[in-house]
N, C-alpha and C positions, 0 to 999 in steps of 0.2 A: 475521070482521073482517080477517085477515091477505089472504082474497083480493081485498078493498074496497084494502086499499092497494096489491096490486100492480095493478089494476085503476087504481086512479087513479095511477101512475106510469107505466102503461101509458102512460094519456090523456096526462100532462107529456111521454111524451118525444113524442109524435107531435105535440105541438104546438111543444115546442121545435126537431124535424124542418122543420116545414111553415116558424117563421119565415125556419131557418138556411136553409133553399133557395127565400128568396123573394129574387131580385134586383134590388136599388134599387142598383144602382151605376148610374154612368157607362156610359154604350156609346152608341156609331152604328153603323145599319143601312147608310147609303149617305149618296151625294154626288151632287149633281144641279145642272148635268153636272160629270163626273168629267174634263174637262180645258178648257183656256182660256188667253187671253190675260188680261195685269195689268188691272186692272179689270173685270174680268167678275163680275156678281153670283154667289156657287153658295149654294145650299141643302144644310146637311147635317141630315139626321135622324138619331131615335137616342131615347134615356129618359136622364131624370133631367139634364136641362140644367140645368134651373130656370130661373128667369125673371129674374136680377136680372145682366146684362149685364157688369157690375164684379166679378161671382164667375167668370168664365170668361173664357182668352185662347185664342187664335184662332191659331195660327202656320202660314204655309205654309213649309216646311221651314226655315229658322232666321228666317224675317220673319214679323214681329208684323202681324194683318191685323184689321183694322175690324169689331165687330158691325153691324151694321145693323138687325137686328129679332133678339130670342130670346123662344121659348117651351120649355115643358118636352121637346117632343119635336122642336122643327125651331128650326134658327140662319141664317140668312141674313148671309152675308159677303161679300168680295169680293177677286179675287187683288191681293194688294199686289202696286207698280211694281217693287216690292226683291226679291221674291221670284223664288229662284233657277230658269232657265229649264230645262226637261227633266222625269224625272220626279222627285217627292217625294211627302212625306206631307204632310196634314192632320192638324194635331194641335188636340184640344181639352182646354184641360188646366182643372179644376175642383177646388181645392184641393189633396189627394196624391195626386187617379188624371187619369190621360193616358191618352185614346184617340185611334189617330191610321187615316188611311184612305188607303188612294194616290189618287193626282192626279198629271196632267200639265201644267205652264206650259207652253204654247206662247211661241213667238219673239213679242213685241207686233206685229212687221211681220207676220205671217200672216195671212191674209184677202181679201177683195175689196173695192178701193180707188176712188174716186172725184172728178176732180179738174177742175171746170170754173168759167169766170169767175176771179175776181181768184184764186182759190188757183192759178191755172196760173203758173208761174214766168215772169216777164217774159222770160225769155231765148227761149221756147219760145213765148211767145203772139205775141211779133213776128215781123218777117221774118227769116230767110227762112221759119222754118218755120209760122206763123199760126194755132197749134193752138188749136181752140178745145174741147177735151174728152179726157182721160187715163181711162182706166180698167186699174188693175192687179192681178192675181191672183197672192199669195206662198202659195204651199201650203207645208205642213207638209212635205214630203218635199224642201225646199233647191229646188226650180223657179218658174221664174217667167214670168206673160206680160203683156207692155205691150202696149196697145193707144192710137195716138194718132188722133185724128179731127181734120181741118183745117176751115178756113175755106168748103173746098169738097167736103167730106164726103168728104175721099179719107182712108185709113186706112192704118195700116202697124201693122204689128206685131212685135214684140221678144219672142224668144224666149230664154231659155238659164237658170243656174243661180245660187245667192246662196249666200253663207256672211255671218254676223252674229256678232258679239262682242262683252261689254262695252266702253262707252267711260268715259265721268264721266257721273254720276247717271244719269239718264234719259237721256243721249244714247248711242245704241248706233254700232257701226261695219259698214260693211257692204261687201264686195266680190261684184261679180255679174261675171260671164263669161257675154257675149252669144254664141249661137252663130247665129242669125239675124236678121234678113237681113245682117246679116255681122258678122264674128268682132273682139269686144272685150272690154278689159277696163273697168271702173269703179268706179271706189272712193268711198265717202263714209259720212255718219252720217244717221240717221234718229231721232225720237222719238215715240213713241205719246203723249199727252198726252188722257186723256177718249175717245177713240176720234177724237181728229184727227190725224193725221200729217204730222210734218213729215221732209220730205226732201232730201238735197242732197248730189248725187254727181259727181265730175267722170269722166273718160276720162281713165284713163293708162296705156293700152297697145291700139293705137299711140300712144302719148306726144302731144300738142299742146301747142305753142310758148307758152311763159306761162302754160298752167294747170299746177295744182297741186291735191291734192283736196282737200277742206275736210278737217277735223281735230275729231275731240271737245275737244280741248285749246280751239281754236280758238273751238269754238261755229258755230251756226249765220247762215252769211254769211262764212267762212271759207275759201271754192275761192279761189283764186289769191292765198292771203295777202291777202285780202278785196279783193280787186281790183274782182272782182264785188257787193260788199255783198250787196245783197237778190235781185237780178237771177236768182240761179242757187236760191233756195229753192221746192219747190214741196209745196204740201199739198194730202194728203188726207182726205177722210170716207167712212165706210164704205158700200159699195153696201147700201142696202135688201135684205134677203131675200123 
């Protein structure tokens, strides 16, 4: 009798063993992809989500970010506009456990840009210069290349470097340093809105008579103490991959 009970306490603990090292918490495997500009869809996987969307928040480093679809094992979100630029974490938090994963925001101006018909800023689709097509590349590593195409398929191209910083909300500030085809400076803001870009930078170095560069303060329409109105904004969308 005595070895039936230790026999079956044997069996209790190896069964209270197998519950205690069975893991139903919270965790994520990955993030997909693992960096992006603000609105970009990512997918995180992982166990133990659950399904019901209002039990878990979504934060990219201190910005609260949108479910979009949840199941037990994969969450689909998307980078919030507020969400600070560089690297940070992903955090999923589900009652008292947080799990968080790195991720990089990119700059929202990053990318390959596209900009023809009425999005070409009036200033630029008239004389003298009659462009009838923009296409620009902001890489991640601060470079940059404009490419404009005219009326009679002649092209130039702008080469050199950008720096970007908060402005108000969504409107960011941006200085770029042209090194060719010759050497300037330009200042203004841009705003990523849905993946359309708006743009509007003036030249202030070599300095020109009457302009001034637009202003986040200002908003956009804002070069020359809005002298220009609409004339100096110009958008884009993103080139097709």
């Amino acid at each position: 009798m005595k070895l039936k009970y230790i026999v079956s306490a044997v069996a209790l603990a190896l069964v209270a063993f197998a519950c205690s090292s069975d893991d139903s918490g919270l965790s994520i495997s990955s993030v997909t992809p693992n960096a992006g500009n603000s609105g970009l869809e990512v997918t995180i996987s992982g166990e133990n989500f659950g399904t019901v969307a209002a039990d878990v928040a979504i934060r990219f480093g201190p910005a609260a970010a949108e479910i979009i679809s949840i199941t037990d094992v994969q969450i689909v979100t998307a980078v919030p506009a507020t969400a600070p630029i560089g690297a940070t974490t992903i955090q999923v938090v589900k009652g008292d456990e947080t799990q968080t994963i790195d991720f990089t925001i990119n700059d929202p101006i990053v990318g390959n840009w596209v900009s023809s018909g009425a999005n070409i800023a009036p200033l630029l689709a008239g004389a003298p210069f009659n462009t009838t097509s923009i296409t620009a590349d902001f890489s991640s590593n601060g470079t940059y290349t404009v490419v404009t195409t005219d009326v009679n398929n002649s092209q130039v191209t702008l080469v050199g470097t950008y720096q970007t910083a908060a402005g108000i909300g969504l409107i960011r500030t941006i200085s770029l340093t042209q090194s060719s085809p010759s050497v300037l400076t330009s200042e203004g803001i841009y705003q990523n809105d849905g993946g359309l870009l708006t743009y509007e930078v003036a030249q202030t170095n070599p300095p020109l008579t009457g302009v001034t560069k637009p202003t986040a303060e200002g908003g956009f329409g804002s070069t020359a103490n809005g002298l220009f109105g609409v004339l100096n904004i110009q958008k884009y969308v993103r080139a097709a991959n």
